[in-house]
KEKOL-860961 format. One record per residue (C-alpha): residue in three letters; z, x, y. Coordinates in steps of 0.25 Angstrom, whole numbers, plus 5000, padded with zeros to 4 digits. Each point is the difference from the previous one (the first is absolute). Example, Ala and Ser with C-alpha at 12.3 -4.5 7.8 and 13.67 -1.06 7.14 Angstrom:
ALA503150494982 SER499850065014 
***
This chain:
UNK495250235033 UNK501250084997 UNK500150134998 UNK501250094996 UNK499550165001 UNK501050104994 UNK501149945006 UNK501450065000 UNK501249925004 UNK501650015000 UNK501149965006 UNK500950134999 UNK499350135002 UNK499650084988 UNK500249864990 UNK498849955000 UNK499449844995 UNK498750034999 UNK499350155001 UNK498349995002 UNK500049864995 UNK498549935001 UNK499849855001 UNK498749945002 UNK499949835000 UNK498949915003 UNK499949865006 UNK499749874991 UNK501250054991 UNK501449954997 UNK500850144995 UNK501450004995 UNK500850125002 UNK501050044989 UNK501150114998 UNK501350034997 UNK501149955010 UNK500250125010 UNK498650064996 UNK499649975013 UNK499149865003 UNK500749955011 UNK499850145007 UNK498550004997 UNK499749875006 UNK500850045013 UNK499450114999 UNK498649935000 UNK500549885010 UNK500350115010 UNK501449974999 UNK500450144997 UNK499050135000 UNK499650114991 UNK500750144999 UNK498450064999 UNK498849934995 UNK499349885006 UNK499949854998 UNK498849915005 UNK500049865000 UNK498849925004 UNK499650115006 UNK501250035009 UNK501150094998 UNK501449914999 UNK500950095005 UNK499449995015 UNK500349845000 UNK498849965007 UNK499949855005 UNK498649984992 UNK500850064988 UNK501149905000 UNK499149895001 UNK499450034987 UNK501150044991 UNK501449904997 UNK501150074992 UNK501049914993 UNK501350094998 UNK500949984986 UNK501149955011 UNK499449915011 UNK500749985013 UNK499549875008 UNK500449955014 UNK501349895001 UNK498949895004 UNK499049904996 UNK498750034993 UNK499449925009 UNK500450105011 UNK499850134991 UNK498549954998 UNK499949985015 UNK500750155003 UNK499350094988 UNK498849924996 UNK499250045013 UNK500050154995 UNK499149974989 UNK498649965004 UNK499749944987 UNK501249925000 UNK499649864994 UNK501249905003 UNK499449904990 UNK500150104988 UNK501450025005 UNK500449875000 UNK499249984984 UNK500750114995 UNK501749955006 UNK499549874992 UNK499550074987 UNK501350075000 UNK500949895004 UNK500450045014 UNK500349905011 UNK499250045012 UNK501149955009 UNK501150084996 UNK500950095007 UNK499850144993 UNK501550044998 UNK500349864993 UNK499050054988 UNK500550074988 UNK499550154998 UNK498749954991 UNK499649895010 UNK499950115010 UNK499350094992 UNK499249874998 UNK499750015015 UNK499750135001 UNK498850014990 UNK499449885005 UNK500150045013 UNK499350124994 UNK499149954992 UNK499549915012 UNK499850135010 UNK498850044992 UNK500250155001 UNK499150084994 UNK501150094994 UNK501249914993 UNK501250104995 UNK501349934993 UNK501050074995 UNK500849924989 UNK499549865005 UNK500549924988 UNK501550035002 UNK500749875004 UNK498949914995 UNK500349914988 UNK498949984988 UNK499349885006 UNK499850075012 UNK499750144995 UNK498849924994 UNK499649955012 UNK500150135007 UNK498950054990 UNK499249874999 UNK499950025018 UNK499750145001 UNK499050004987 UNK499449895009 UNK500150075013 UNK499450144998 UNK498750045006 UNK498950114997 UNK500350075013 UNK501649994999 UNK500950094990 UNK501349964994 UNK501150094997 UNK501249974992 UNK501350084996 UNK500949944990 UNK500950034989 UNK500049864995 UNK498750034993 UNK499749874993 UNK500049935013 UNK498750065003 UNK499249954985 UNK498649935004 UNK500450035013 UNK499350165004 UNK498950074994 UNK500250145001 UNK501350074998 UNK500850135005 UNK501150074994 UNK500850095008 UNK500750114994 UNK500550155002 UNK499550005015 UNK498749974994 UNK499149894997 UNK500150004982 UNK499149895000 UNK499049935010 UNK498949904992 UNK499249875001 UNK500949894989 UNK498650014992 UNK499850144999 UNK501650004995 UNK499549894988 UNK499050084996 UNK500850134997 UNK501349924996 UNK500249894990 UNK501449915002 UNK500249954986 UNK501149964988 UNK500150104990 UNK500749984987 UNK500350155000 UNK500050105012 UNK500850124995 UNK498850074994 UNK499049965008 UNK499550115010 UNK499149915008 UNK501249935003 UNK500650055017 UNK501149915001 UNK500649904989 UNK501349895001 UNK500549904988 UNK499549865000 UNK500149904991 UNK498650024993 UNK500350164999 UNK499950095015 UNK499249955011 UNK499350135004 UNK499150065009 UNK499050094993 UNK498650095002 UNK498949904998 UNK499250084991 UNK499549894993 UNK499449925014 UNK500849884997 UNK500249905012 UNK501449975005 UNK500749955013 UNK500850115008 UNK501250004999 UNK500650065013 UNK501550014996 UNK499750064988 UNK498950075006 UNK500950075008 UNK501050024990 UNK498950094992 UNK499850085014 UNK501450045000 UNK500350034987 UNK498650074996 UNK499450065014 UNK499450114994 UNK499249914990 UNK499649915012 UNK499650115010 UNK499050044988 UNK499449874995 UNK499749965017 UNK499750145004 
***
C-alpha cells in the first residue's frame, strides 16, 4: 500500500535526511514510527502525504504517486500534522465545508467519536483549547475512512483519560483495507495500541518489525545483575535490580516494551541490525 524506493531527500543541497531509504507498509496494520528528534519523521511522512517531494527515488501510495496530488489520491489519504491549523468557525460548518471531500465520510462516526472524546459538537473551534482541537481533528479523521491514515505526534495536547480513548477509538476503528501510520516521540502513548514498529535512524531505516517478531528475539525483563551479562543490549536501575532488554536466547515470552525497545536500538544498533537482519 506504501512503498518508499531508494528515496533520498534534503532540505539544503548536499545534507542529506535520507540517502536510498526503502519503506514497504501493508494495509490492516497500526505502525509507529520512532527516531530521534531531528532524525527525520515528520519529513518522511510529508514526504509520503505528498506535502514535499523526493530529491531522487520514488514513493507509491495506493498505487498513486503522492507528489502529483491527484483528486482520487486525496480522497484516500488524510494527514494530521504535529501542529493543526483549523478554520475560526463551527464544527458544524467545518463538517459541512471539508467533509464532502471524502467519500467515505461517515457523520455518525464523527459525531460517536466528539463524544467519546468529550467534544461538544456545537462549539465554535477557536473557543477550544489546543487538545480539544486536536480532539476534532482525529475524529474528524478517523470518521472520513481513508484508506491511508498518517499522524504525526497526535497525542500532543491530550491528557491521560483522553490518550486512552484515543487508543481505545483507533484500535476499534482500523480496517483490513486501511493502514495506519504514526510518528511520535512520546513512545509509551503507543503501548497496546500498533503492531508493527519502525525506527528511523542515520537516514536509514535501523529497525522495521511485526511487535511479535521483536518478542521473539528480545526478552524485556528484571535482572538482579546486568553488568556481566552479555545477552544484555540495553540496561537501567530499578528497584528489583536493572530493567533490561536482552537477546531472548532462552525463547522466554515477554510483553515489548517500546520505549525501552527503542532505547536498546539506539544504544546498540549494530547488535539490533544483526539479531533482525
Amino acid at each position: 500500500m506504501i512503498v518508499v524506493d531508494r528515496l533520498s531527500f534534503g532540505y539544503k543541497k548536499g545534507k542529506l535526511l535520507f540517502d536510498n531509504l526503502n519503506l514497504h507498509l501493508t494495509a490492516g496494520h497500526i505502525y509507529g514510527l520512532l527516531g530521534r528528534n531531528g532524525v527525520g519523521k515528520s519529513s518522511l511522512l510529508r514526504n509520503i502525504a505528498g506535502l514535499l517531494y523526493p530529491n531522487s527515488g520514488s514513493i507509491r501510495v495506493s498505487g498513486f504517486n503522492p507528489r502529483e496530488r491527484k483528486p482520487a489520491f486525496l480522497q484516500q489519504i488524510y494527514f494530521i500534522p504535529e501542529e493543526i491549523y483549523l478554520p475560526s468557525e463551527t464544527i458544524l460548518k467545518y463538517l459541512a465545508v471539508y467533509s464532502p471531500f471524502y467519500p467515505q465520510f461517515d457523520e455518525a462516526q464523527f459525531r460517536y467519536y466528539l463524544t467519546e472524546l468529550d467534544v461538544p459538537f456545537d462549539n465554535r473551534i477557536p473557543d477550544l483549547s489546543f487538545g480539544q482541537r486536536k480532539k476534532v481533528q482525529i475524529s474528524f479523521a478517523l470518521a472520513c475512512n481513508t484508506d491511508v491514515l498518517i499522524m504525526d505526534e497526535p497525542t500532543n495536547g491530550l491528557d491521560i483519560p483522553s490518550k486512552r480513548q484515543f487508543r481505545k477509538l483507533l484500535a476499534s476503528a482500523l480496517r483490513e483495507d486501511q493502514l495506519i501510520l504514526i510518528s511520535t516521540h512520546q513512545v509509551r502513548d503507543l503501548d497496546n495500541l500498533i503492531d508493527s514498529v519502525i525506527v528511523l535512524e542515520s537516514s536509514e531505516i535501523l529497525l522495521h518489525q511485526p511487535l511479535h517478531r521483536v518478542s521473539e528475539q528480545l526478552r524485556f525483563a528484571t535482572l538482579s545483575q546486568a553488568e556481566d551479562d552479555q545477552r544484555v543490549l540495553y540496561a537501567e536501575p530499578s528497584l528489583q535490580g536493572y530493567t533490561v532488554v536482552m537477546e531472548n536466547s532462552e525463547q522466554r515470552e515477554s510483553k515489548v516494551d517500546l520505549e525501552r525497545l527503542f532505547n536498546a536500538a539506539m544504544e546498540n544498533p549494530n547488535r539490533i541490525r544483526q539479531l533482525f537482519n
